[in-house]
ZAFIRO-81940 format. One line per 4 residues: their letters; for each residue x, y, z of N, C-alpha, C. Coordinates in pm, 1 decimal. Layout:
BEGIN
A) X/Y/Z/X/Y/Z/X/Y/Z ~ ...
//
This chain:
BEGIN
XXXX) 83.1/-116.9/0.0/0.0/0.0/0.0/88.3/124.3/0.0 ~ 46.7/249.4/-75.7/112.0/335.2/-88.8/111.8/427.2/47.5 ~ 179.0/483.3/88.6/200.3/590.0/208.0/146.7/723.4/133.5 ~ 28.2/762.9/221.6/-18.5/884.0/194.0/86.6/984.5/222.4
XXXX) 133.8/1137.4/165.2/148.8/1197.9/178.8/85.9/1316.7/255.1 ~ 195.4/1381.0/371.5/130.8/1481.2/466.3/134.1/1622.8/417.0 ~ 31.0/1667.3/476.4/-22.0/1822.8/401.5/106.5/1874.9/325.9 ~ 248.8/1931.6/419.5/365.6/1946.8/425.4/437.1/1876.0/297.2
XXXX) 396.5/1770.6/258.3/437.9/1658.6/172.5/405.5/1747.6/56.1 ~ 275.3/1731.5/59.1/228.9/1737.6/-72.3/228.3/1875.5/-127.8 ~ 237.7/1978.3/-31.8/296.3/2122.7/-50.8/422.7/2116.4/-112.1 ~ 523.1/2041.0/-47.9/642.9/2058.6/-118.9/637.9/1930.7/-257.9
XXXX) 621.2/1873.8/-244.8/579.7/1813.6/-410.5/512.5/1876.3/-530.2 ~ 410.4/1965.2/-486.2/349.3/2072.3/-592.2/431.3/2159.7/-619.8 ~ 509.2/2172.7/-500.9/610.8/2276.9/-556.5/756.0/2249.7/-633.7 ~ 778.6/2109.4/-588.9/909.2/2093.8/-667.3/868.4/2047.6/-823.2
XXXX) 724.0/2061.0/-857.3/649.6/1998.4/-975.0/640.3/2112.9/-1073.3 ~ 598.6/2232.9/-984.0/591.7/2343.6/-1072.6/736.7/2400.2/-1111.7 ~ 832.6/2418.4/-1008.3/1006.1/2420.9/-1035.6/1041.3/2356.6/-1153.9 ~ 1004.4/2226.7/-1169.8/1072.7/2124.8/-1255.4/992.5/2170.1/-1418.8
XXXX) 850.5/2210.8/-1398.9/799.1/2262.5/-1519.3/858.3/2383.6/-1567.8 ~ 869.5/2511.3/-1445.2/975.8/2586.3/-1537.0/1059.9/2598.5/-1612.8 ~ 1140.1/2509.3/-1531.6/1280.2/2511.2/-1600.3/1223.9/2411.4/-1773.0 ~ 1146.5/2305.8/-1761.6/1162.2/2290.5/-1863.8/1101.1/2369.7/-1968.6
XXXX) 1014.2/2457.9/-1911.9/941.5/2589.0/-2008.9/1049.1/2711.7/-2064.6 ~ 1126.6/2718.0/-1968.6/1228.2/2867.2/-2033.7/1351.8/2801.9/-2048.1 ~ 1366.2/2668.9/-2042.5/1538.3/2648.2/-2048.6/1517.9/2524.9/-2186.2 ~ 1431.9/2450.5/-2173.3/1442.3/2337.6/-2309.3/1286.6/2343.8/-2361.8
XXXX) 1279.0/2454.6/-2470.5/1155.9/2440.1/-2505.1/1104.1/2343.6/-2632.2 ~ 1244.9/2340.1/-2700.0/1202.5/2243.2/-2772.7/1259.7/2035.7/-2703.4 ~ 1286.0/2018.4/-2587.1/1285.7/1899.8/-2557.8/1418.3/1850.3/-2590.9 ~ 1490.4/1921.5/-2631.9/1636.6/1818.7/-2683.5/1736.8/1826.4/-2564.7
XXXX) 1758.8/1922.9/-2510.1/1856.4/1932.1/-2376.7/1787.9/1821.0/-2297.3 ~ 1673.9/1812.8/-2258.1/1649.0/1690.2/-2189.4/1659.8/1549.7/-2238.7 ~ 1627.4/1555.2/-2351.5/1666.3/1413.5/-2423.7/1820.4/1368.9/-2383.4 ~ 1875.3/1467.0/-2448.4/2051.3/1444.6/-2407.4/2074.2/1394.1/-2236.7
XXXX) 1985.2/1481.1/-2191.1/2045.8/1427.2/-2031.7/1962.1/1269.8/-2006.4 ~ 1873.2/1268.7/-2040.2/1820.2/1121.2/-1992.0/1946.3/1040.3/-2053.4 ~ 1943.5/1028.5/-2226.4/2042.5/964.7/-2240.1/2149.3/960.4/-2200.7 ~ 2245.1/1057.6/-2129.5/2315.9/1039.2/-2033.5/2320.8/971.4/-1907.9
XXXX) 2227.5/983.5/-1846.8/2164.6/915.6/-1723.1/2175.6/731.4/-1778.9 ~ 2092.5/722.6/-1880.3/2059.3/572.5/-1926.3/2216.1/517.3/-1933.6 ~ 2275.0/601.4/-2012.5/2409.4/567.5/-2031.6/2531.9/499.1/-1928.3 ~ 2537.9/607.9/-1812.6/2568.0/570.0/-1669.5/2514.7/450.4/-1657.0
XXXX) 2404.1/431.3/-1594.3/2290.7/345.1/-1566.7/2377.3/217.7/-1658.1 ~ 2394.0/198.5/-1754.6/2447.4/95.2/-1831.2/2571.5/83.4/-1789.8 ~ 2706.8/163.5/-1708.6/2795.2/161.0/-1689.1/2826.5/93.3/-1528.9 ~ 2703.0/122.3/-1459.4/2717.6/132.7/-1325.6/2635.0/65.4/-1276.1
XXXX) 2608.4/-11.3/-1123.6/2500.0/-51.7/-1120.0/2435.7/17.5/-1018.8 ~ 2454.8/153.1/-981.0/2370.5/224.8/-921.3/2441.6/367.0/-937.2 ~ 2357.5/468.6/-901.3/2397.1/633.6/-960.8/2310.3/668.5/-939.9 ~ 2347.0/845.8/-864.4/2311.7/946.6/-815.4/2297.2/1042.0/-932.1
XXXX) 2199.7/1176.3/-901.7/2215.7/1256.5/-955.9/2388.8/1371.9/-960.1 ~ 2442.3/1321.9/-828.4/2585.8/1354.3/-840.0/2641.9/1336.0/-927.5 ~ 2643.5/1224.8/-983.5/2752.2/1178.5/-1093.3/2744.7/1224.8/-1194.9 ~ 2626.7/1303.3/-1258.3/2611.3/1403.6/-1362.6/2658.7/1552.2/-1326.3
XXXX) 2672.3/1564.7/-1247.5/2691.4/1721.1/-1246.9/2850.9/1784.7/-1292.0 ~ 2966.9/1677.7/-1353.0/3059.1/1727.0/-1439.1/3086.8/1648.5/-1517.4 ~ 2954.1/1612.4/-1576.4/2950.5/1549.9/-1703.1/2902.1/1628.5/-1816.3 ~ 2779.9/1723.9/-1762.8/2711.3/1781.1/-1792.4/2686.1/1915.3/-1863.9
XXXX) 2710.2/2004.6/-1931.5/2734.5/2156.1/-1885.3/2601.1/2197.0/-1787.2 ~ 2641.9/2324.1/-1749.5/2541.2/2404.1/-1651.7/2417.2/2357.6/-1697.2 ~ 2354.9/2399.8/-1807.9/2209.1/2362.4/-1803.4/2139.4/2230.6/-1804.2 ~ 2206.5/2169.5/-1874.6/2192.2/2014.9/-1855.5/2209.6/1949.5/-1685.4
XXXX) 2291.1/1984.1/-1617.2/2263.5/1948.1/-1496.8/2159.8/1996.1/-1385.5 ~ 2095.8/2116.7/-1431.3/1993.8/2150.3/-1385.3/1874.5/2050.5/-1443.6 ~ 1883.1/1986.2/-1556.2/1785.7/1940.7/-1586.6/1737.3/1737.5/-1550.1 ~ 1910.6/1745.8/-1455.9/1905.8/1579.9/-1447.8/1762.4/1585.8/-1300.2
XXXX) 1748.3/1630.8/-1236.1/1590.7/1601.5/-1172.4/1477.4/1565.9/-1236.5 ~ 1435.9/1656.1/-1380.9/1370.5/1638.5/-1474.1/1392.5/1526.1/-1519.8 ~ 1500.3/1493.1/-1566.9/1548.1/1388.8/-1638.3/1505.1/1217.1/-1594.2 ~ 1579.6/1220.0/-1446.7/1539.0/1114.8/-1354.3/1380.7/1108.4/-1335.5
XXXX) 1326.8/1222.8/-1277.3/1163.6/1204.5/-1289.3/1095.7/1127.6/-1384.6 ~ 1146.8/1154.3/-1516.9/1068.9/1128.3/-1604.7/1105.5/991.8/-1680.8 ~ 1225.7/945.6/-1652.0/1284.3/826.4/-1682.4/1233.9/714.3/-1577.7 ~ 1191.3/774.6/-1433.8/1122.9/689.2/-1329.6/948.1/659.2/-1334.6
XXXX) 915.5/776.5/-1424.3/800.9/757.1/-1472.9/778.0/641.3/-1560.2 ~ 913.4/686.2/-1642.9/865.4/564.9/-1786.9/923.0/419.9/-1705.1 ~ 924.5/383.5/-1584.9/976.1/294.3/-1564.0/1098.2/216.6/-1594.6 ~ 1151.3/317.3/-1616.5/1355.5/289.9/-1693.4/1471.7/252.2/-1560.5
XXXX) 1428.6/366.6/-1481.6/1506.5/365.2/-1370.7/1439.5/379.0/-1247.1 ~ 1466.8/319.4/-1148.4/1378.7/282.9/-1031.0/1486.4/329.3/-885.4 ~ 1445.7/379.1/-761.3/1520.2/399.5/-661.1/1525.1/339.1/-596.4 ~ 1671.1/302.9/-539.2/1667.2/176.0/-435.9/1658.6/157.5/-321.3
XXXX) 1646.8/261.7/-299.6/1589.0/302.3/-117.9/1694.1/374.8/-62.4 ~ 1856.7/389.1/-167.1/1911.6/448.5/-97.0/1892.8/611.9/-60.0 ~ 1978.2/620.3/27.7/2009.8/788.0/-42.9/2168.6/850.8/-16.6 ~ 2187.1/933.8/-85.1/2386.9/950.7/-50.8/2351.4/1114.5/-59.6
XXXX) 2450.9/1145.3/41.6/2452.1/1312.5/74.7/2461.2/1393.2/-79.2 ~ 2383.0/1501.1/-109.7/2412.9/1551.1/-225.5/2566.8/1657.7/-231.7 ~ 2580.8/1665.6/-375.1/2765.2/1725.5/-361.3/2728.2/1890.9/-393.6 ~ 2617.3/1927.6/-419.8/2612.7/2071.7/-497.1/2605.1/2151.1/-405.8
XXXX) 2689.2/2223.7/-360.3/2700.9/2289.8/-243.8/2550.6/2365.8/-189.2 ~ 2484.5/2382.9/-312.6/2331.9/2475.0/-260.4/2281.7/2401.1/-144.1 ~ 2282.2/2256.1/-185.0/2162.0/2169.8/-149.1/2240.1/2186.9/68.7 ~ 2352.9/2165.9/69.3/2421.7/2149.7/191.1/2424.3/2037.6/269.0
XXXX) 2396.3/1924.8/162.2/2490.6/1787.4/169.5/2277.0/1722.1/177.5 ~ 2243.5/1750.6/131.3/2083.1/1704.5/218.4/2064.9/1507.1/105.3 ~ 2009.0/1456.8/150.7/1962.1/1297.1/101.3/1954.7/1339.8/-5.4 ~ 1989.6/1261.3/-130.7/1944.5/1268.8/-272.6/1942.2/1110.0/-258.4
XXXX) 1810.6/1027.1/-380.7/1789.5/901.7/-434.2/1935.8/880.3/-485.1 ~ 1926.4/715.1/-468.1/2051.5/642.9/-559.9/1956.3/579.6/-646.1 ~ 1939.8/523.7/-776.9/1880.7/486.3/-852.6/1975.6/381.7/-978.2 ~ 1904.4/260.3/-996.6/1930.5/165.5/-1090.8/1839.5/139.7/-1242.4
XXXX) 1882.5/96.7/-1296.0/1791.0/118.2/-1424.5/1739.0/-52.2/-1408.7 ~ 1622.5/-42.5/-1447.6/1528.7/-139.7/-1430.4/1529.6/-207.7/-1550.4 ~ 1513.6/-334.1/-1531.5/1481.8/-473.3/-1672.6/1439.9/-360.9/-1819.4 ~ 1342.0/-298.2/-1791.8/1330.4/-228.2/-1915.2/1398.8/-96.0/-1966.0
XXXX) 1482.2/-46.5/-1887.5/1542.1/5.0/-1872.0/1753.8/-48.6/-1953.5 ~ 1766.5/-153.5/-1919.4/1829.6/-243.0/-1978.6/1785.5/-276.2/-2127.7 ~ 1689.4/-320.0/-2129.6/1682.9/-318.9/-2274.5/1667.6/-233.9/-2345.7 ~ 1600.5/-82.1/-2350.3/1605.2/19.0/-2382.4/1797.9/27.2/-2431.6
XXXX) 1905.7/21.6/-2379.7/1975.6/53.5/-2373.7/2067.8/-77.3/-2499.8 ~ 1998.4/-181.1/-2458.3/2030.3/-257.5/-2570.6/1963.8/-215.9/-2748.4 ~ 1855.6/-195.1/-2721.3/1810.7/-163.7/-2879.7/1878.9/-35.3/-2905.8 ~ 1906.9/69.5/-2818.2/1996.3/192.8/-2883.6/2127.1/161.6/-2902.1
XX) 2203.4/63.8/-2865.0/2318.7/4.1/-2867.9/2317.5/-26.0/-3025.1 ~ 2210.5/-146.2/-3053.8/2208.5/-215.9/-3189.6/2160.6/-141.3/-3312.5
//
């Protein structure tokens, strides 16, 4: 059963929802900066068997690493990559070390990575 979310919860989820829509409204309007970063992400994901949003952030240039939250969201949506319960201190000094997800790419997620391979 899913765990309801508390008032507090779901305040800050609307809000990190509308954040994440901005940026993709004034920073990738036509969708390709994000494409690039998922495929980056998938890429890792094929290299590694688990990864943070850390590990993109000097891979990346500036805007593209703003966009790996987006990126992960929406790759966890499509069921590509899944979180494993971890979490590892984040490195971007804003955040000030706070939990970020560790995340693995899932069975379909794997194959995704095989048909772009072939």
């Amino acid at each position: 059963m899913t765990r309801r979310l508390s008032p507090a919860e779901q305040l800050a989820a609307a809000a990190r929802d509308t954040t994440l829509a901005n940026i993709l409204a004034t920073a990738d309007a036509d969708g390709w900066t994000l494409n690039v970063v998922k495929q980056a992400v998938l890429a890792v994901g094929r290299h590694r068997d688990e990864f943070s949003a850390n590990d993109f952030r000097d891979l990346l240039p500036e805007l593209g690493a703003q966009m790996v939250g987006v990126a992960v969201r929406g790759l966890a949506t499509q069921r590509l990559i899944e979180p494993t319960g971890a979490r590892v201190p984040s490195t971007l000094p804003s955040t000030h070390g706070h939990g970020i997800a560790v995340y693995r790419l899932t069975p379909l997620g794997r194959g995704q990575q095989q048909e772009a391979a072939a």
